[in-house]
C-alpha positions in Angstrom: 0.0 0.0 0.0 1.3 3.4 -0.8 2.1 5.8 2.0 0.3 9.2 2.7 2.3 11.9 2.7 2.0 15.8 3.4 3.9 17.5 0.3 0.8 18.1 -1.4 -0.6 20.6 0.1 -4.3 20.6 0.8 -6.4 23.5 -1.2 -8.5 24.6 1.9 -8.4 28.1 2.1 -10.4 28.0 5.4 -13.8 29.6 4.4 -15.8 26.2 3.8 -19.2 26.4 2.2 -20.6 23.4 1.0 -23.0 24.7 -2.5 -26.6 25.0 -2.2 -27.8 22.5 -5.1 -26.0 19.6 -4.1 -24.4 20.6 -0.2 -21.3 18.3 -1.7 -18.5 21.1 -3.4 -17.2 23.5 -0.8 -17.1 26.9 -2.5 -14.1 27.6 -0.5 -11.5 25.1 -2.3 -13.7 23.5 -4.9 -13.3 19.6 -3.4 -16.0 17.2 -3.0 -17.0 16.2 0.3 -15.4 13.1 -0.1 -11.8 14.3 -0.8 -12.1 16.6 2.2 -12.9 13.6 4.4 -10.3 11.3 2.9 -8.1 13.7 2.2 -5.4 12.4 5.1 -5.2 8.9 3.9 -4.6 10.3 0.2 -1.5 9.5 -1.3 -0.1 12.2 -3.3 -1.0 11.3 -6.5 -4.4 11.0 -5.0 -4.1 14.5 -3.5 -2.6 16.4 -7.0 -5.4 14.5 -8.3 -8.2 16.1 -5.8 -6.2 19.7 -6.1 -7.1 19.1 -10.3 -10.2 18.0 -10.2 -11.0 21.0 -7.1 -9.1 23.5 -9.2 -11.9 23.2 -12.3 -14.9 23.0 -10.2 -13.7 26.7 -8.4 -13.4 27.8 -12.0 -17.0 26.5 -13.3 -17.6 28.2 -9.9 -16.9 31.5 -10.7 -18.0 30.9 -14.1 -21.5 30.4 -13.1 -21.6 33.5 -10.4 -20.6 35.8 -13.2 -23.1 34.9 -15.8 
């Protein structure tokens, strides 16, 4: 089994708000629920992978609130 690590650092910014439709993206860093809570067993491919996938939802995000 791969080991978890800490040199991917974790995208929270502190400010969590889970959205309104679905209550599972925080607004904050753009994760799913899920990746917040699993977050510490992650490996770091697992994290880069979260930090990606987080990284497009913030931009469809702001996307949305500027339409």
């Amino acid at each position: 089994m791969p080991s978890t690590t800490n040199t991917v650092p974790s995208p929270c910014k502190g400010i969590c708000n889970l959205d309104f439709a679905t209550h599972t993206i925080c607004q904050g860093c753009g994760r799913h629920v899920n990746d917040i809570r699993e977050w510490r067993t992650y490996t770091d491919t697992e994290k880069s992978e979260s930090n990606s996938r987080a990284a497009v939802r913030l931009t469809e995000i702001l996307r949305a609130s500027t339409e």
